[in-house]
N, CA, C and O of each residue as an XYZ file, in Angstrom:
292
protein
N      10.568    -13.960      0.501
C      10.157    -13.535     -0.813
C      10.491    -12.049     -1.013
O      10.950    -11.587     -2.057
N      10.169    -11.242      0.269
C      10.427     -9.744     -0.364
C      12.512     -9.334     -0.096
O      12.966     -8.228     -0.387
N      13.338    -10.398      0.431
C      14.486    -10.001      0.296
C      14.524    -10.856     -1.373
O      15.248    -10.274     -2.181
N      13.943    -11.915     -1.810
C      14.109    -11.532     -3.048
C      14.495    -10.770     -4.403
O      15.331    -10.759     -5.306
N      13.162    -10.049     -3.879
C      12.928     -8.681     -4.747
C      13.621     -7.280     -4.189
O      13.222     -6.222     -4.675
N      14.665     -7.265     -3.162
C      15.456     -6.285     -2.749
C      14.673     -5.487     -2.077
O      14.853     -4.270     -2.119
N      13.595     -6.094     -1.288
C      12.326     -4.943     -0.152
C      13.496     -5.345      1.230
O      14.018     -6.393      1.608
N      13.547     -4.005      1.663
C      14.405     -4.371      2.771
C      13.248     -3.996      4.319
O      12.381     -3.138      4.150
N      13.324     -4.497      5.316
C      11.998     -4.047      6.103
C      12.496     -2.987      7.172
O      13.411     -3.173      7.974
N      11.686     -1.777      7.029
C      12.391     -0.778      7.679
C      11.341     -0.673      9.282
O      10.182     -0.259      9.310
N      11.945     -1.047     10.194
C      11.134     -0.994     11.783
C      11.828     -0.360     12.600
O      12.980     -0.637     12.936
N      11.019      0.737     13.054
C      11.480      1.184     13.910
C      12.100      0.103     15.386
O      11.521     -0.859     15.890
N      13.477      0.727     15.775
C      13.890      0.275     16.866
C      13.451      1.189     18.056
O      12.888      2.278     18.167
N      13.949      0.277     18.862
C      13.486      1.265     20.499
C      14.597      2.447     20.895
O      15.687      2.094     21.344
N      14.394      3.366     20.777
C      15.685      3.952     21.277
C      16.122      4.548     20.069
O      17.158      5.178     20.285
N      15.807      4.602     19.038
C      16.101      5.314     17.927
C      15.713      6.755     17.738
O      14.500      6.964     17.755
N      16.458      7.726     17.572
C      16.125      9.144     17.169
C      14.733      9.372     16.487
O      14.436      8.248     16.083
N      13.962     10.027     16.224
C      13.363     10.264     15.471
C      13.712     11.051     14.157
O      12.862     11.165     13.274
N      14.607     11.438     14.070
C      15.320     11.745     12.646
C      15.951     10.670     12.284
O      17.153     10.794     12.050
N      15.382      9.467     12.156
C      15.722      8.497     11.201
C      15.267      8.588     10.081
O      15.982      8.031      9.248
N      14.092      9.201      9.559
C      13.719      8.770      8.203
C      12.996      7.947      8.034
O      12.712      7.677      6.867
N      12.406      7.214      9.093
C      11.339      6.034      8.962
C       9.852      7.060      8.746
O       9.031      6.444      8.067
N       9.469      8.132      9.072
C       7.785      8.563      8.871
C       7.856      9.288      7.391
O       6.772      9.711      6.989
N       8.945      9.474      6.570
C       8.752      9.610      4.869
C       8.401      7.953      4.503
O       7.561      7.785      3.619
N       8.855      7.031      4.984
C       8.208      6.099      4.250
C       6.948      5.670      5.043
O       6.043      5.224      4.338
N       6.754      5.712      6.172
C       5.382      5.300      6.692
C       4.261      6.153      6.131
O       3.120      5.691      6.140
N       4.510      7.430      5.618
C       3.555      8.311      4.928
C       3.221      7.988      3.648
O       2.159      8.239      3.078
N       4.187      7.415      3.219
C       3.735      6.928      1.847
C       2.810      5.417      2.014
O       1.664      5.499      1.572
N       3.110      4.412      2.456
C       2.699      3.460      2.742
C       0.839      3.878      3.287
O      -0.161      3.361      2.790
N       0.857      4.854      4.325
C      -0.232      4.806      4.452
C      -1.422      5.511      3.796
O      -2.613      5.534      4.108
N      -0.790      6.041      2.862
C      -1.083      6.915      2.055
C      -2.127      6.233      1.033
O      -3.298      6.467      0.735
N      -0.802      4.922      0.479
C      -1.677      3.925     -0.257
C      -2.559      3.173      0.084
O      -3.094      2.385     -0.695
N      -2.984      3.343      1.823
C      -3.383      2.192      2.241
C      -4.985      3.200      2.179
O      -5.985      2.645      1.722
N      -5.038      4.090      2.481
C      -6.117      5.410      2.212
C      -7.112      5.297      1.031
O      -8.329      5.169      0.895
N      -5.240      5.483     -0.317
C      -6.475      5.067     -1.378
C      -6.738      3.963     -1.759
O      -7.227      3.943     -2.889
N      -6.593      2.852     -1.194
C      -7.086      1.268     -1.461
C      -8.755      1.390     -0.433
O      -9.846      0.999     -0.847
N      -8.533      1.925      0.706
C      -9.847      2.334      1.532
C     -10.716      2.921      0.362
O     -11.658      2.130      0.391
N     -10.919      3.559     -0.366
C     -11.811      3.958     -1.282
C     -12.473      2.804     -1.669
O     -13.638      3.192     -1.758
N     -12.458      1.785     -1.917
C     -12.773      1.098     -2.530
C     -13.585      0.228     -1.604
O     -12.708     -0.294     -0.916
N     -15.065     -0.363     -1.064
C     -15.183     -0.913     -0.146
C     -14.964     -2.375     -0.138
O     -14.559     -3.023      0.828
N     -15.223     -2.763     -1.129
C     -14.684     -4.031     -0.737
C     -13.714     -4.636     -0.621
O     -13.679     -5.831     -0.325
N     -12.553     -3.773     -0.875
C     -11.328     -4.039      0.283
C     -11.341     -3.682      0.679
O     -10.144     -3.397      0.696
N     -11.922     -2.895      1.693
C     -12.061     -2.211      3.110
C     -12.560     -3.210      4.317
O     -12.081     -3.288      5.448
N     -13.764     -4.024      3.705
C     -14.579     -5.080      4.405
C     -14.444     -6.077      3.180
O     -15.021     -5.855      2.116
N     -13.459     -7.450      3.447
C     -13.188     -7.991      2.806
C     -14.056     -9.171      2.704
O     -14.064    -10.056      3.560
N     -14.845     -9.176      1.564
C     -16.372     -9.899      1.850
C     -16.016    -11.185      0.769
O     -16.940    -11.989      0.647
N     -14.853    -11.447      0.021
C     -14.493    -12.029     -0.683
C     -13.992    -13.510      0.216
O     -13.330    -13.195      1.205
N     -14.126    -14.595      0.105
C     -13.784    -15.973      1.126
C     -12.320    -16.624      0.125
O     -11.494    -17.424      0.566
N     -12.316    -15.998     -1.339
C     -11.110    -16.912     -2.372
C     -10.294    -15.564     -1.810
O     -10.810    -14.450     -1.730
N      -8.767    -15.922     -1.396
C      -8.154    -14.829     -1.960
C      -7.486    -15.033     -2.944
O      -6.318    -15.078     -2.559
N      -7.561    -15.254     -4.481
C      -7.078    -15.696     -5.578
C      -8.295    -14.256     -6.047
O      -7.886    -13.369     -6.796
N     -10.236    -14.212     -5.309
C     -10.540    -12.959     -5.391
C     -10.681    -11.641     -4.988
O     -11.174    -10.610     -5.446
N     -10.139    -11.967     -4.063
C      -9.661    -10.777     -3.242
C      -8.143     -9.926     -4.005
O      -8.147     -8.705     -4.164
N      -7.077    -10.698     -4.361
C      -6.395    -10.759     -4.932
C      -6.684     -9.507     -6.365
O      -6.217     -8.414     -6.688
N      -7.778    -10.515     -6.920
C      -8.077     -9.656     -8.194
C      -8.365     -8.360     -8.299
O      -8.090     -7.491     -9.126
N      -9.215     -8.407     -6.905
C     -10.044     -6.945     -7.047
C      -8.508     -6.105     -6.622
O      -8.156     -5.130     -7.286
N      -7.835     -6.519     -5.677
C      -6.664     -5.648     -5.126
C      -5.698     -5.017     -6.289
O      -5.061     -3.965     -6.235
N      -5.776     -5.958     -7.345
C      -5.052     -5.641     -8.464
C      -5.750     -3.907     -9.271
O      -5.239     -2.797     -9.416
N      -7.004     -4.448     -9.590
C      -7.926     -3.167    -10.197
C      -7.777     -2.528     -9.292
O      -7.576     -1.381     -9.691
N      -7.746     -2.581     -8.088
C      -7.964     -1.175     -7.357
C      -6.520     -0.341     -7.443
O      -6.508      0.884     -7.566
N      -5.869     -0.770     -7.400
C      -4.275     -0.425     -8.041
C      -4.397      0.076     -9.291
O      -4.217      1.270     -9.532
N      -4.760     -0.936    -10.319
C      -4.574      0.147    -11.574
C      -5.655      0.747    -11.991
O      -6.005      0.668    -13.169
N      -6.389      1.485    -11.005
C      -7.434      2.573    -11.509
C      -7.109      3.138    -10.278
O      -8.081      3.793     -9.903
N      -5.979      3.204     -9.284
C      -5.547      4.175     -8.842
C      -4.268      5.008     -9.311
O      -3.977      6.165     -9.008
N      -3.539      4.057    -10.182
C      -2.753      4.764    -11.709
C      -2.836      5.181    -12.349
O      -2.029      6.008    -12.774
N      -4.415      4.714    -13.081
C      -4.909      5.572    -14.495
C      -5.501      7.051    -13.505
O      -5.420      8.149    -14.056
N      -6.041      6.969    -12.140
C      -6.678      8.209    -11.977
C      -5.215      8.806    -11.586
O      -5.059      9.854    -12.214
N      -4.211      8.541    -10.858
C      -2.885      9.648    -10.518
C      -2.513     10.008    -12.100
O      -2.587     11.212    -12.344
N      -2.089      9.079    -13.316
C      -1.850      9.643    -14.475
C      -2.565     10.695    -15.281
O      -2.033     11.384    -16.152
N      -3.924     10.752    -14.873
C      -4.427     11.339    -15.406
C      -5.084     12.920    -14.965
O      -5.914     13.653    -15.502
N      -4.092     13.041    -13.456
C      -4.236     13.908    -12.864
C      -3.087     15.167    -13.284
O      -3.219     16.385    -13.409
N      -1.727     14.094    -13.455
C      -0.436     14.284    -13.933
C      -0.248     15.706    -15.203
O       0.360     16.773    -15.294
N      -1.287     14.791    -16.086
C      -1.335     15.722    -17.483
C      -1.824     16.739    -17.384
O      -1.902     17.485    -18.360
């Protein structure tokens, strides 16, 4: 599904330099994963549907947009 959508998966190999360029994107990634932690109940996922787990993951996303946009201005 994500070569689909053109996500290509970037893993570190063994033996690879560390000037690859792989910890600009692991910083971002975990970055988001930080501000999804704000939120506790995706932190401790107390939800049993994930159709609701799902949902809440969605809001927590876009009220982590409206608050970066509105930091922006």
């Amino acid at each position: 599904m994500l070569w689909k959508r053109g996500i290509k998966p970037m893993i570190a190999r063994r033996g690879v330099a560390h000037g690859s360029g792989l910890g600009k994107v692991r910083w971002v990634v975990e970055r988001a994963f930080v501000w999804l932690h704000q939120f506790k109940r995706l932190r401790i996922r107390y939800e049993r549907r994930a159709d609701l787990h799902q949902g809440l993951l969605e809001l927590a996303c876009s009220l982590i947009c409206l608050r970066r946009l509105r930091t922006v201005r």
